[in-house]
N, CA, C and O atoms as a Maestro MAE file, in Angstrom:
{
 s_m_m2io_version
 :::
 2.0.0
}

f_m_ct {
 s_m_title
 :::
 protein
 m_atom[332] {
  # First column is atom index #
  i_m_mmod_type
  r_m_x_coord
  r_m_y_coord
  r_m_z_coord
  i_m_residue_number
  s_m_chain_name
  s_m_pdb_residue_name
  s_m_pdb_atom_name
  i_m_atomic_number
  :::
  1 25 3.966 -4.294 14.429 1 A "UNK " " N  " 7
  2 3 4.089 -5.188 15.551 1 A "UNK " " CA " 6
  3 2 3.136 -6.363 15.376 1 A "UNK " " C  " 6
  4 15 1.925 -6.218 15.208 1 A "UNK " " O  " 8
  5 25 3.902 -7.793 15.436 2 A "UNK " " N  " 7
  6 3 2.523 -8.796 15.217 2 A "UNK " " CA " 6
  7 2 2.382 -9.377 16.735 2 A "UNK " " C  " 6
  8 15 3.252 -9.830 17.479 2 A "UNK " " O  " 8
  9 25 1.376 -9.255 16.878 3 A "UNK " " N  " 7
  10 3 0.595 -9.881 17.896 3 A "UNK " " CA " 6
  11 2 0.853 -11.675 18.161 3 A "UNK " " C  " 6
  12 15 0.936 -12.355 17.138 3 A "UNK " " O  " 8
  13 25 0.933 -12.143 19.056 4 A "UNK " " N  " 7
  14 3 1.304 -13.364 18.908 4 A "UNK " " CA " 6
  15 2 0.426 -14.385 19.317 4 A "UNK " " C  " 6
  16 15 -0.459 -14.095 20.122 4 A "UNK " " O  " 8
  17 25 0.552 -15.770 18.804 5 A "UNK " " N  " 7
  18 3 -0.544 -16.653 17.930 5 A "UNK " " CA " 6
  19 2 -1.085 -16.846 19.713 5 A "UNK " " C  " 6
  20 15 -0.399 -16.619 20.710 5 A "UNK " " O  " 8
  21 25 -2.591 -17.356 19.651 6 A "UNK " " N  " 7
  22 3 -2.716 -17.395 20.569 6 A "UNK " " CA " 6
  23 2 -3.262 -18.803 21.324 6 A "UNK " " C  " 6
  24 15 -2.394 -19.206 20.550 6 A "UNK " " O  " 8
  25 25 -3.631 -19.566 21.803 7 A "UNK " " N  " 7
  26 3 -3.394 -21.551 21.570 7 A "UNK " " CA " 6
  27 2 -5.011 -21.708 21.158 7 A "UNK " " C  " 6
  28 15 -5.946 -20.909 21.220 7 A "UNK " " O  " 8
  29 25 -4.952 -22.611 20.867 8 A "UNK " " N  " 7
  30 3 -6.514 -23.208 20.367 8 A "UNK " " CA " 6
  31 2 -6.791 -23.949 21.626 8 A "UNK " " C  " 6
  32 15 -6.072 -24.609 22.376 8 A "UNK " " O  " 8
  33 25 -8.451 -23.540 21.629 9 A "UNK " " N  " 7
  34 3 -9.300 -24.103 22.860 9 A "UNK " " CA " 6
  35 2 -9.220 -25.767 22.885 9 A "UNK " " C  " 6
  36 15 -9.078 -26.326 21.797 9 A "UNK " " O  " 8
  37 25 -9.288 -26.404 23.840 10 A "UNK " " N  " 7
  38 3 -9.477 -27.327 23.989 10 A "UNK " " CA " 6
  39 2 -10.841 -28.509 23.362 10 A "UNK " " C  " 6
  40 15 -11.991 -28.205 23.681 10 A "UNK " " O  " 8
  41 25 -10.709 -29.312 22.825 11 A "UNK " " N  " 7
  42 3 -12.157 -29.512 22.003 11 A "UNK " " CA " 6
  43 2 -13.356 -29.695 22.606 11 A "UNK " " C  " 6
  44 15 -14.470 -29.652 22.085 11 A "UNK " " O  " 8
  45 25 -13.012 -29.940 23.932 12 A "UNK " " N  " 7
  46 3 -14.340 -30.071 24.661 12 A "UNK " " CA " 6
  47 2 -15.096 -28.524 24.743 12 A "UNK " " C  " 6
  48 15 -16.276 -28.344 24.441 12 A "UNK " " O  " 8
  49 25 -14.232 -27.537 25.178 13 A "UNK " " N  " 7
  50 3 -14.485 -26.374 25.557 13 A "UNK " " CA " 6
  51 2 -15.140 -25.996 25.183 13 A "UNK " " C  " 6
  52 15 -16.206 -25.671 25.706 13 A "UNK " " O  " 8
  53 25 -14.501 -25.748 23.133 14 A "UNK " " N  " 7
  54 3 -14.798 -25.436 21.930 14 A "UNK " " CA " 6
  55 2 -16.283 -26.114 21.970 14 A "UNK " " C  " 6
  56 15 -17.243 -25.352 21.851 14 A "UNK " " O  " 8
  57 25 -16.540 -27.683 22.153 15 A "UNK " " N  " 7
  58 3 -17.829 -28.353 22.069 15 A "UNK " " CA " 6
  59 2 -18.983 -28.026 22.943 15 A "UNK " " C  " 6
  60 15 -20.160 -28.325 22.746 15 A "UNK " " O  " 8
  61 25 -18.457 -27.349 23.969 16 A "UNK " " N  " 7
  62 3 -19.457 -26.426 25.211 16 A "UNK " " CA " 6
  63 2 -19.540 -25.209 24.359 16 A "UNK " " C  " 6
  64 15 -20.367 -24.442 23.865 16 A "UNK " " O  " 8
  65 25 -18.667 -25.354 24.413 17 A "UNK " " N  " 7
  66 3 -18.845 -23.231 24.158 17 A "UNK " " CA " 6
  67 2 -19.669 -22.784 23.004 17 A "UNK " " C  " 6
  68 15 -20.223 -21.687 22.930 17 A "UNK " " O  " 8
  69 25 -19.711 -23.924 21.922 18 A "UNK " " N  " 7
  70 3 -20.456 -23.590 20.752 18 A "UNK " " CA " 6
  71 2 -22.340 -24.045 21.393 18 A "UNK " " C  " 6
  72 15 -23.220 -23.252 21.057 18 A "UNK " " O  " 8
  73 25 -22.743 -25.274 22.245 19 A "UNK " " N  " 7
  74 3 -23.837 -25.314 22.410 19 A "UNK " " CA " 6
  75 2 -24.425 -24.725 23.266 19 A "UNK " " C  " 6
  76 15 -25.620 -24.983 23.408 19 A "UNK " " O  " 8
  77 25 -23.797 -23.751 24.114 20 A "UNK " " N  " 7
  78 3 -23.798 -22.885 24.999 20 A "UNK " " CA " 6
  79 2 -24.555 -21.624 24.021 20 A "UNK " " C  " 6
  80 15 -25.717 -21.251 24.185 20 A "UNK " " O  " 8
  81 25 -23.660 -21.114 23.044 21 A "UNK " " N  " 7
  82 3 -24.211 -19.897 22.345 21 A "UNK " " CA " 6
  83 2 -24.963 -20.956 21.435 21 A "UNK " " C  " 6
  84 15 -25.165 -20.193 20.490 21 A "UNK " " O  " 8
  85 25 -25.366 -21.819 21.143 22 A "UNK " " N  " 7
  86 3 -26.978 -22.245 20.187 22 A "UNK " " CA " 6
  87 2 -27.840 -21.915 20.981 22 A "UNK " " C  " 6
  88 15 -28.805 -21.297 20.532 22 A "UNK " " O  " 8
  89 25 -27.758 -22.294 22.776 23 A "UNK " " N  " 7
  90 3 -29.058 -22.110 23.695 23 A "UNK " " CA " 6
  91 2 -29.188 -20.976 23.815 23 A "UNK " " C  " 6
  92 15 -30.369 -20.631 23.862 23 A "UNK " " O  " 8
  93 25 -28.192 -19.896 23.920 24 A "UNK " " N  " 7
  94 3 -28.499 -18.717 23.621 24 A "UNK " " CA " 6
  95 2 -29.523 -17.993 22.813 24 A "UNK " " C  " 6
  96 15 -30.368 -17.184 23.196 24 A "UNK " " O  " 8
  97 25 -29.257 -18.481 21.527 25 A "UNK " " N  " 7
  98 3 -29.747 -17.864 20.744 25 A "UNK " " CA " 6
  99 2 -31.221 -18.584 20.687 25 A "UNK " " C  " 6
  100 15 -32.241 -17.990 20.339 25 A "UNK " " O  " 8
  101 25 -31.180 -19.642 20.994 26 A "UNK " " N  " 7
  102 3 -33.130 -20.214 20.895 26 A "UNK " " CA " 6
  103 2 -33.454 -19.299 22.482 26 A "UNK " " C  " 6
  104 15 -34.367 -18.519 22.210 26 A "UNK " " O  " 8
  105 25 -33.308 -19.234 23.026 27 A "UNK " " N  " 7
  106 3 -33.590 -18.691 24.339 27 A "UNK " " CA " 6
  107 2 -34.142 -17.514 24.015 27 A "UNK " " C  " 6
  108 15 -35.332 -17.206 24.073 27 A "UNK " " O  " 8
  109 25 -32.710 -16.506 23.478 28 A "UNK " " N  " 7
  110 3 -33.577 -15.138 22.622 28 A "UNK " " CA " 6
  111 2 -34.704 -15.316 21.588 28 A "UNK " " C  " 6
  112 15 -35.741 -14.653 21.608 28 A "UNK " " O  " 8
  113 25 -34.524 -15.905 21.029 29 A "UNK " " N  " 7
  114 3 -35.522 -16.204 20.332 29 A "UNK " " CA " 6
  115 2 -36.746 -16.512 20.789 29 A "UNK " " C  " 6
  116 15 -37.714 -15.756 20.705 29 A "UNK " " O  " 8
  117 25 -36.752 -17.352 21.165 30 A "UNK " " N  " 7
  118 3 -38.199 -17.564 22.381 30 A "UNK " " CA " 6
  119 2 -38.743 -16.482 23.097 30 A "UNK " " C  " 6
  120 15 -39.799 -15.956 22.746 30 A "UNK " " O  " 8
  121 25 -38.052 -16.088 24.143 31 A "UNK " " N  " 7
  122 3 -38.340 -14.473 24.416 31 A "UNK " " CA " 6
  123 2 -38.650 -13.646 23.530 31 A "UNK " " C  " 6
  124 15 -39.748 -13.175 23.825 31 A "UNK " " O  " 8
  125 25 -38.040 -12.974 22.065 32 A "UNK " " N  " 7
  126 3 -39.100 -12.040 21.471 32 A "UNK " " CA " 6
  127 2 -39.657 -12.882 20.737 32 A "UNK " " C  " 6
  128 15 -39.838 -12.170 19.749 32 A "UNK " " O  " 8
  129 25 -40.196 -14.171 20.384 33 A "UNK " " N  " 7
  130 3 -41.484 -14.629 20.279 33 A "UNK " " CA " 6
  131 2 -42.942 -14.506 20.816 33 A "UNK " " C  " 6
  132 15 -44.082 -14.403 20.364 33 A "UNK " " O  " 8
  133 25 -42.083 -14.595 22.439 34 A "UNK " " N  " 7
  134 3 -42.941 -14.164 23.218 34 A "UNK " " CA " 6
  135 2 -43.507 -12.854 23.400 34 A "UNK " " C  " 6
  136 15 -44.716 -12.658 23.525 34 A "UNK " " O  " 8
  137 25 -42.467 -11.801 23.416 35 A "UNK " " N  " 7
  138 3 -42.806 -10.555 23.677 35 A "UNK " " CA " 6
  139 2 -43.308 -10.116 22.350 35 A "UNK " " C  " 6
  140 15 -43.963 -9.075 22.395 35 A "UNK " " O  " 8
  141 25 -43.109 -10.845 20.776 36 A "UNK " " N  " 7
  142 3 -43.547 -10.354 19.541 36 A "UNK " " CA " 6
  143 2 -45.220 -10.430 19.547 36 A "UNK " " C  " 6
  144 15 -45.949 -9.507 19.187 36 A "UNK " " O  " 8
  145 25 -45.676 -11.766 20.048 37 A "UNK " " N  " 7
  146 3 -46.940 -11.973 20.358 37 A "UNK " " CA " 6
  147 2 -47.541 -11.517 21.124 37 A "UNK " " C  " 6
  148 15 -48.732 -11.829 21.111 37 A "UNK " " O  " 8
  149 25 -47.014 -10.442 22.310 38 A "UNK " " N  " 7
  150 3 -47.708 -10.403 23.258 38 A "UNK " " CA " 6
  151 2 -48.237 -11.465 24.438 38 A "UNK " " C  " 6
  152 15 -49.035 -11.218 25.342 38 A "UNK " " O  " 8
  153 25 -47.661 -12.516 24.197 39 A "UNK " " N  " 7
  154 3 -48.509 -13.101 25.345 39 A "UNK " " CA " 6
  155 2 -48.798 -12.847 26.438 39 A "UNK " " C  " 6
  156 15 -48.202 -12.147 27.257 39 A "UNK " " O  " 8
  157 25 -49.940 -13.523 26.538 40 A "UNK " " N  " 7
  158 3 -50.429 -13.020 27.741 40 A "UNK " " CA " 6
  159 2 -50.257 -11.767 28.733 40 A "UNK " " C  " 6
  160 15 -50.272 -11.513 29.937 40 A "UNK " " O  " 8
  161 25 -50.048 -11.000 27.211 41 A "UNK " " N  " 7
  162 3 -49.946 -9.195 27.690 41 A "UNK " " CA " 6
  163 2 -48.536 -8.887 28.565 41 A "UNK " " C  " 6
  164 15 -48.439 -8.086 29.494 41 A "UNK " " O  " 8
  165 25 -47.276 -9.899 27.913 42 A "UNK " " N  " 7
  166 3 -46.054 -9.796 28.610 42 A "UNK " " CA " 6
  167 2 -45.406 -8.986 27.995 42 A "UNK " " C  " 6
  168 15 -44.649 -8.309 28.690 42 A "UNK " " O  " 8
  169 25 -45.415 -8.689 26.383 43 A "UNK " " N  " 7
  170 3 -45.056 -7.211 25.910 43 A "UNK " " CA " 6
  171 2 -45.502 -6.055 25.859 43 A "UNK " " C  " 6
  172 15 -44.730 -5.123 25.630 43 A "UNK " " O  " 8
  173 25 -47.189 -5.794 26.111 44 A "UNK " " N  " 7
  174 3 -47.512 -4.521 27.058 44 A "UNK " " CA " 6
  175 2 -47.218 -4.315 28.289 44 A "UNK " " C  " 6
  176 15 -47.332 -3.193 28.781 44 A "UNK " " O  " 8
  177 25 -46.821 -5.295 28.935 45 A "UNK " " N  " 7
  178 3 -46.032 -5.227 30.182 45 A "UNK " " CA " 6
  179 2 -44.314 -4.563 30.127 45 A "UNK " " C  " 6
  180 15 -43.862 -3.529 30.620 45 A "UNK " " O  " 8
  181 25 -43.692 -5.571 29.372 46 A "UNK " " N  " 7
  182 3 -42.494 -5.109 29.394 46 A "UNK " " CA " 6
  183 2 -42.378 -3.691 28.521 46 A "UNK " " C  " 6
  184 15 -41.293 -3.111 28.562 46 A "UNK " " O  " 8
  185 25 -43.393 -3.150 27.783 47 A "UNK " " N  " 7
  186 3 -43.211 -2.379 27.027 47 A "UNK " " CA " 6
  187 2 -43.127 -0.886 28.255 47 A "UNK " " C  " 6
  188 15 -42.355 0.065 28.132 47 A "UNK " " O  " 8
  189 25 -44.052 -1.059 29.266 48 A "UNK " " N  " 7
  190 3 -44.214 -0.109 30.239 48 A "UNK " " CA " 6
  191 2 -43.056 0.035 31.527 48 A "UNK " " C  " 6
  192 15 -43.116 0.805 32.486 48 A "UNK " " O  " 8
  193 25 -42.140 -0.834 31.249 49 A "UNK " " N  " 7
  194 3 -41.168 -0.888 32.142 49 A "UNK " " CA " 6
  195 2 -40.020 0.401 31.594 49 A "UNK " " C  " 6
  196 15 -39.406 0.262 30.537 49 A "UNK " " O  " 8
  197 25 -39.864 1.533 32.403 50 A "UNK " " N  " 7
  198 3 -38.932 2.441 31.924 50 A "UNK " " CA " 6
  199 2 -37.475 2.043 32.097 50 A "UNK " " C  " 6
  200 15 -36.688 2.504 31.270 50 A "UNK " " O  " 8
  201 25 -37.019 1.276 33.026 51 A "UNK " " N  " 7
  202 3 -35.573 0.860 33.195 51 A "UNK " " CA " 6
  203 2 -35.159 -0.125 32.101 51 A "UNK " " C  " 6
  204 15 -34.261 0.017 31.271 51 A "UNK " " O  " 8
  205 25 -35.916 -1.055 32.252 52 A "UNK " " N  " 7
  206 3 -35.063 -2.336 30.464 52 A "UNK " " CA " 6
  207 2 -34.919 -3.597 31.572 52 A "UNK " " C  " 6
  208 15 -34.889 -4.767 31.192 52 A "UNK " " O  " 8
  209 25 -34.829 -3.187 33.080 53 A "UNK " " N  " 7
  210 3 -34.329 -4.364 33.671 53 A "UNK " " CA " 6
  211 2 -34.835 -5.470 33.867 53 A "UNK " " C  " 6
  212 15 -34.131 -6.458 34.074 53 A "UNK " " O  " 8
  213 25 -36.189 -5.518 33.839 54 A "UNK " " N  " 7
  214 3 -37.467 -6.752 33.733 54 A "UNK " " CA " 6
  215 2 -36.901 -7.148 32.540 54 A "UNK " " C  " 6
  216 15 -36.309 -8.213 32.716 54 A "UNK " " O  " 8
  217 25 -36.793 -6.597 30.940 55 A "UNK " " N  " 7
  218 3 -36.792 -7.175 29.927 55 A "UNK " " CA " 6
  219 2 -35.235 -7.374 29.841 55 A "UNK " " C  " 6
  220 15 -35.130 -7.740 28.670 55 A "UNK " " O  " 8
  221 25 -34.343 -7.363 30.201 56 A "UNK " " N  " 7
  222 3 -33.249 -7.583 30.302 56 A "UNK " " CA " 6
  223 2 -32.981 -9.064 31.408 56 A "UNK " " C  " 6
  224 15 -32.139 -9.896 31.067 56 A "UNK " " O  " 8
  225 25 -33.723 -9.234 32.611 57 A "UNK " " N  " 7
  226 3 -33.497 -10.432 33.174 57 A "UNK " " CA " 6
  227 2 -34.514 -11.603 32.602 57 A "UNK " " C  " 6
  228 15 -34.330 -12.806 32.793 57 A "UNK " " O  " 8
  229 25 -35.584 -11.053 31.890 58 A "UNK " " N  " 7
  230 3 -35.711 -11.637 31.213 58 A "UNK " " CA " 6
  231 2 -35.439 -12.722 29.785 58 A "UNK " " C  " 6
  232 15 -35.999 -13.778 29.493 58 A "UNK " " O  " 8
  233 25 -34.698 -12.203 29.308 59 A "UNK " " N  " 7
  234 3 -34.081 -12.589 28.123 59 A "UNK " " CA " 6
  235 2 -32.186 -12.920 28.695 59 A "UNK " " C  " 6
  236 15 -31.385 -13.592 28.046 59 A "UNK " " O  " 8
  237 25 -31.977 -12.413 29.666 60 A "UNK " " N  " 7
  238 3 -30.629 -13.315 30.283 60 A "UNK " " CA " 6
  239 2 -31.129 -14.532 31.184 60 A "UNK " " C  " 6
  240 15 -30.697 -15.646 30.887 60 A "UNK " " O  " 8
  241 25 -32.040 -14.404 32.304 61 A "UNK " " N  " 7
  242 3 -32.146 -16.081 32.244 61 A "UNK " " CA " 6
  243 2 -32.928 -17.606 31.560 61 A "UNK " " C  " 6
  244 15 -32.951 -18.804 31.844 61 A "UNK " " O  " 8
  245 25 -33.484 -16.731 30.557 62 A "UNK " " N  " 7
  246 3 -34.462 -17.435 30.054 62 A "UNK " " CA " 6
  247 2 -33.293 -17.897 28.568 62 A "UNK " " C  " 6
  248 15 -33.776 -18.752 27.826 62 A "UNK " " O  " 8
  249 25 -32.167 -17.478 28.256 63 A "UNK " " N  " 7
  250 3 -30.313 -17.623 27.126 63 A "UNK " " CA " 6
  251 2 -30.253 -18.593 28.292 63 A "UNK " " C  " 6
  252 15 -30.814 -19.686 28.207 63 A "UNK " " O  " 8
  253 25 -29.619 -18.241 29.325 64 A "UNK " " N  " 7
  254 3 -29.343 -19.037 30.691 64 A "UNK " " CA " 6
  255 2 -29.467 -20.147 30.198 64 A "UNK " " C  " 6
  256 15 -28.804 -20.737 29.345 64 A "UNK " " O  " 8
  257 25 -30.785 -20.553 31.048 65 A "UNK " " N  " 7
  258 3 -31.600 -22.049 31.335 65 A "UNK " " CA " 6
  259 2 -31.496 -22.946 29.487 65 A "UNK " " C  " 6
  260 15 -31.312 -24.130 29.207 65 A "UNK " " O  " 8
  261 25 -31.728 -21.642 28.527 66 A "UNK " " N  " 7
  262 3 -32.036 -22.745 27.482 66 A "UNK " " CA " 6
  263 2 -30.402 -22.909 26.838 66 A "UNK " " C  " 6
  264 15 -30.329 -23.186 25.641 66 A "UNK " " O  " 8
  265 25 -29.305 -22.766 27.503 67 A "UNK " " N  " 7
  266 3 -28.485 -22.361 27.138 67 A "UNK " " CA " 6
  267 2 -27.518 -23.676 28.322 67 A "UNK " " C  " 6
  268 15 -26.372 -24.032 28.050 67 A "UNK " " O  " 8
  269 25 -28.047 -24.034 29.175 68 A "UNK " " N  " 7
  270 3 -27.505 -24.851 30.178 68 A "UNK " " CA " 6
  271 2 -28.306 -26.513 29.662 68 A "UNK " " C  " 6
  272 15 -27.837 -27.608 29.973 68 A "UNK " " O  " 8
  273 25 -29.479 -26.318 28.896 69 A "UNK " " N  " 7
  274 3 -30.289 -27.201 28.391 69 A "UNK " " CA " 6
  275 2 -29.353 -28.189 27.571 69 A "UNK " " C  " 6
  276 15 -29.041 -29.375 27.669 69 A "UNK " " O  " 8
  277 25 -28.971 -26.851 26.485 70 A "UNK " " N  " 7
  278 3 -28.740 -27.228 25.268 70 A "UNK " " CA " 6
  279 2 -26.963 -27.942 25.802 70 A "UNK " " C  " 6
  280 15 -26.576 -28.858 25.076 70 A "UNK " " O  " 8
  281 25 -26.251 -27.640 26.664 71 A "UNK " " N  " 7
  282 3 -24.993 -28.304 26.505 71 A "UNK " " CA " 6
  283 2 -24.923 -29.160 27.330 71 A "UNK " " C  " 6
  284 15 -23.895 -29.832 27.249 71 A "UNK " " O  " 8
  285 25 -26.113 -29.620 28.688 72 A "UNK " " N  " 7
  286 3 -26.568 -30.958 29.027 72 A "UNK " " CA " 6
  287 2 -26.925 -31.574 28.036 72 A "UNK " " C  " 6
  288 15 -26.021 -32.293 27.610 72 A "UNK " " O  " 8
  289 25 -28.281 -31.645 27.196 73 A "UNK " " N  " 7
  290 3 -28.834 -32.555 26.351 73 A "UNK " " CA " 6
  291 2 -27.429 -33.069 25.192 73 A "UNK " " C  " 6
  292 15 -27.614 -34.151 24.636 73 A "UNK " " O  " 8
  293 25 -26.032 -32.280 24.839 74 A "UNK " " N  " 7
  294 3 -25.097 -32.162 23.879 74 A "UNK " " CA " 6
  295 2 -24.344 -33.101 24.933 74 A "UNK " " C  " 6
  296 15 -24.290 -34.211 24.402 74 A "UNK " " O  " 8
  297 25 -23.681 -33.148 26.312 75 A "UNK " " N  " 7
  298 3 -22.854 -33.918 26.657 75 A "UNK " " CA " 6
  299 2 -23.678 -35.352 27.185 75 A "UNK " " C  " 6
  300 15 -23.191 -36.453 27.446 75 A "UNK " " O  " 8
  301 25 -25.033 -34.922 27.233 76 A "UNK " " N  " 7
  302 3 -25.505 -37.044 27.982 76 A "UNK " " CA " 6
  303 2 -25.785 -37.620 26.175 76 A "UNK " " C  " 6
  304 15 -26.353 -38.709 26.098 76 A "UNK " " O  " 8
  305 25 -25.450 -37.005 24.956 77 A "UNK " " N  " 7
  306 3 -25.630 -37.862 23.860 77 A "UNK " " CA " 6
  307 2 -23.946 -38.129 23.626 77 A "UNK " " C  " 6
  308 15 -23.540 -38.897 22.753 77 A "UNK " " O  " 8
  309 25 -23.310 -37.600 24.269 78 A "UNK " " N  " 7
  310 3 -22.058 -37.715 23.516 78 A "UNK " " CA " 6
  311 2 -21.407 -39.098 23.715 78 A "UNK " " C  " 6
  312 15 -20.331 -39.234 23.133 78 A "UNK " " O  " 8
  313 25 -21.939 -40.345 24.561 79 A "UNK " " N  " 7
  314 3 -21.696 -41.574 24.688 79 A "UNK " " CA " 6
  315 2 -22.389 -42.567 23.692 79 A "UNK " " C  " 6
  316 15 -22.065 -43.723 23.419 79 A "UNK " " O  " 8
  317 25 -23.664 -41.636 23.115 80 A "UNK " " N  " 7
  318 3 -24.221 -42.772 21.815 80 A "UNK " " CA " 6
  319 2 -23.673 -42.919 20.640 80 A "UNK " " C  " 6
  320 15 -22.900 -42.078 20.180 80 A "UNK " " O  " 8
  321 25 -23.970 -43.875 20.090 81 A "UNK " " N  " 7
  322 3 -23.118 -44.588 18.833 81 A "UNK " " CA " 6
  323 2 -24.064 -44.034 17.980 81 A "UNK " " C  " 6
  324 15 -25.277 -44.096 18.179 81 A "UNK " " O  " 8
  325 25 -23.439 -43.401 16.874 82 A "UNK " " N  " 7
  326 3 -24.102 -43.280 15.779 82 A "UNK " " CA " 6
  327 2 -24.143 -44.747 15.024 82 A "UNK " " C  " 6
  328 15 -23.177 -45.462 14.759 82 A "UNK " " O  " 8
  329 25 -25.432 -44.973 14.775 83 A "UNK " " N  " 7
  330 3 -25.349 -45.979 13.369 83 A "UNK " " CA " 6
  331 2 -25.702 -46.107 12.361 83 A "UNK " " C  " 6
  332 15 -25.326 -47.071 11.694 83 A "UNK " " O  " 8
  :::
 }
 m_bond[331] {
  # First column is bond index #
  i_m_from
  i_m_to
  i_m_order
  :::
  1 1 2 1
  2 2 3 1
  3 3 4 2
  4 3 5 1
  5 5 6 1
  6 6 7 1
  7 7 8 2
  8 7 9 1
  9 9 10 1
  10 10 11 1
  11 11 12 2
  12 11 13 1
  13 13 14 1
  14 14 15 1
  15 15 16 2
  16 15 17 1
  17 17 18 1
  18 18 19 1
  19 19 20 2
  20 19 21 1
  21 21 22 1
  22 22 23 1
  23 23 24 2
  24 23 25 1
  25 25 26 1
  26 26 27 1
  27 27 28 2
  28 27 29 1
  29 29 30 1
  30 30 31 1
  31 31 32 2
  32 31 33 1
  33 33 34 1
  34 34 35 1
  35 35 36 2
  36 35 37 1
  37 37 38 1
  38 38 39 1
  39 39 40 2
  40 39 41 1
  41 41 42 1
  42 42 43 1
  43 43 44 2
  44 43 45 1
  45 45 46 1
  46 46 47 1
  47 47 48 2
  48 47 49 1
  49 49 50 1
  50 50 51 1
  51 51 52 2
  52 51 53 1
  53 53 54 1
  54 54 55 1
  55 55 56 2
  56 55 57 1
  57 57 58 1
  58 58 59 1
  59 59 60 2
  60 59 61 1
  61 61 62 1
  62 62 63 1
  63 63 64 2
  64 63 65 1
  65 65 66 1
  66 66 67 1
  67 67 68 2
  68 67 69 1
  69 69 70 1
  70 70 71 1
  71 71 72 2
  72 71 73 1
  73 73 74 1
  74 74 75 1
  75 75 76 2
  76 75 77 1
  77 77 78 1
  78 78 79 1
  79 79 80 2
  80 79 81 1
  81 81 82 1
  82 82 83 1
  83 83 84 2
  84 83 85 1
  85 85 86 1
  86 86 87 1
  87 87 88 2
  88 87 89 1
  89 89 90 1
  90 90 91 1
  91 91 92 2
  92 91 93 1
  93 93 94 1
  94 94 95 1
  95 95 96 2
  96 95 97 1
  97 97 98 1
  98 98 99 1
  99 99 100 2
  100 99 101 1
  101 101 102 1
  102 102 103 1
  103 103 104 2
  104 103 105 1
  105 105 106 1
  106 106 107 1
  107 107 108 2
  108 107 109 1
  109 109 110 1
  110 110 111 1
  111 111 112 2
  112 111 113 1
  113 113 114 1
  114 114 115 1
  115 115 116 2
  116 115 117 1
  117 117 118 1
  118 118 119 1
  119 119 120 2
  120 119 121 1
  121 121 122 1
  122 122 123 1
  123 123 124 2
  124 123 125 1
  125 125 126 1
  126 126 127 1
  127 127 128 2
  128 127 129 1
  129 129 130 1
  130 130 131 1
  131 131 132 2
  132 131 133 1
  133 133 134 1
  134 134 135 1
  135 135 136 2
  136 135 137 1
  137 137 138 1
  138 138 139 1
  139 139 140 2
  140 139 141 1
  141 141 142 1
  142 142 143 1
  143 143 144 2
  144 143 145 1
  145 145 146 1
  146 146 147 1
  147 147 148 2
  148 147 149 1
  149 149 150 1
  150 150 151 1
  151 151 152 2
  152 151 153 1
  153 153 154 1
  154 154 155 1
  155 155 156 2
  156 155 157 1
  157 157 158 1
  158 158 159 1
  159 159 160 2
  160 159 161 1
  161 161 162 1
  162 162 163 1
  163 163 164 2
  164 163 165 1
  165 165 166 1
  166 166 167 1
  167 167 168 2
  168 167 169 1
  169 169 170 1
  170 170 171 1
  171 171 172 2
  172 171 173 1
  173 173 174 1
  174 174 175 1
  175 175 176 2
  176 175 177 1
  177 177 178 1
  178 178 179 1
  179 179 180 2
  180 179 181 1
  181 181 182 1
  182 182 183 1
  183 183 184 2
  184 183 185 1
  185 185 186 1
  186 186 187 1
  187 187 188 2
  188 187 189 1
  189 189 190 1
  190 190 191 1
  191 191 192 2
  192 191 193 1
  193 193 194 1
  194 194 195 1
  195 195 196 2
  196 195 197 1
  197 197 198 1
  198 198 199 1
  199 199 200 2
  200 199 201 1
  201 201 202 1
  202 202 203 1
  203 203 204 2
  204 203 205 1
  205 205 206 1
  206 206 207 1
  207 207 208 2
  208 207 209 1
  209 209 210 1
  210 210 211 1
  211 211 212 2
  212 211 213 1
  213 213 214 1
  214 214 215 1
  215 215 216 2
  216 215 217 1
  217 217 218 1
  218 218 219 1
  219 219 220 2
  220 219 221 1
  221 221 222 1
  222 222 223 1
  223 223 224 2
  224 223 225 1
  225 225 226 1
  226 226 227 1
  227 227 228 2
  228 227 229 1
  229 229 230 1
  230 230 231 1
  231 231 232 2
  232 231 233 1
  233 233 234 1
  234 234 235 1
  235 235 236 2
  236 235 237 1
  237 237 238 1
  238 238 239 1
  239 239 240 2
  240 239 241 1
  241 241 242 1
  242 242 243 1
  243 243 244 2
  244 243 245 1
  245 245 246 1
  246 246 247 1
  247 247 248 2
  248 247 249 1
  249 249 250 1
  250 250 251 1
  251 251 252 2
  252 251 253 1
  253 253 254 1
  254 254 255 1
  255 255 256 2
  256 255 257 1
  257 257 258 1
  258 258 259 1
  259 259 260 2
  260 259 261 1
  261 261 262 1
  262 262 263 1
  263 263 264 2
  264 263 265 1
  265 265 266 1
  266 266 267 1
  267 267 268 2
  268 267 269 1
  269 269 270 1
  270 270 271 1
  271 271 272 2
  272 271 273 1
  273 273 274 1
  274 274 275 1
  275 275 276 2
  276 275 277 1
  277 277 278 1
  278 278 279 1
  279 279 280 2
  280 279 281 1
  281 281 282 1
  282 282 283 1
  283 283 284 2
  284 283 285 1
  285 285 286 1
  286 286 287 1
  287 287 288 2
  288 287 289 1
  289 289 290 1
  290 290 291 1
  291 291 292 2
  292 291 293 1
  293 293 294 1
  294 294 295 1
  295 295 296 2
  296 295 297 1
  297 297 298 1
  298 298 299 1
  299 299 300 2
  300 299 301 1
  301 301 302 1
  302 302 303 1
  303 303 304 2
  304 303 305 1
  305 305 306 1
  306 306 307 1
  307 307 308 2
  308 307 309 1
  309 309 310 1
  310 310 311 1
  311 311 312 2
  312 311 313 1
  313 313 314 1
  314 314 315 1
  315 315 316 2
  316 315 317 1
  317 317 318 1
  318 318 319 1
  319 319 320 2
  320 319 321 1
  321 321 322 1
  322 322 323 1
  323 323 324 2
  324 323 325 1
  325 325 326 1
  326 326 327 1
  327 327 328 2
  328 327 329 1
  329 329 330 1
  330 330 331 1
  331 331 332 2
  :::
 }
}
């Protein structure tokens, strides 16, 4: 049985949707930077949390914000001229 083709995203979408998951991933990143270092004793902190849910809203709004960053700063350049 073949499965049938399914339409291609729209290019803007496609152009969100990809800087959307870059902010993602600096976001995570930043977070276990943070928690790799310890700062300011935020991974002996989160380390003592038995649920995950501190370190879990942690690292979802902190993707979030750098993740809402990254496809503002991507659509207010998209009117400049390269030269």
């Amino acid at each position: 049985m073949k499965l049938p083709k399914l339409p291609k995203l729209p290019k803007l979408v496609r152009f969100l949707a990809l800087h959307m998951l870059w902010g993602f991933v600096l976001g995570s990143g930043f977070v276990l930077g943070l928690i790799w270092t310890d700062f300011m004793g935020l991974g002996a902190m989160l380390a003592r949390d038995q649920s995950g849910l501190a370190t879990f809203l942690l690292f979802f709004q902190s993707s979030l914000t750098f993740a809402g960053v990254a496809m503002a700063v991507a659509v207010m350049n998209l009117g400049q001229d390269k030269d």
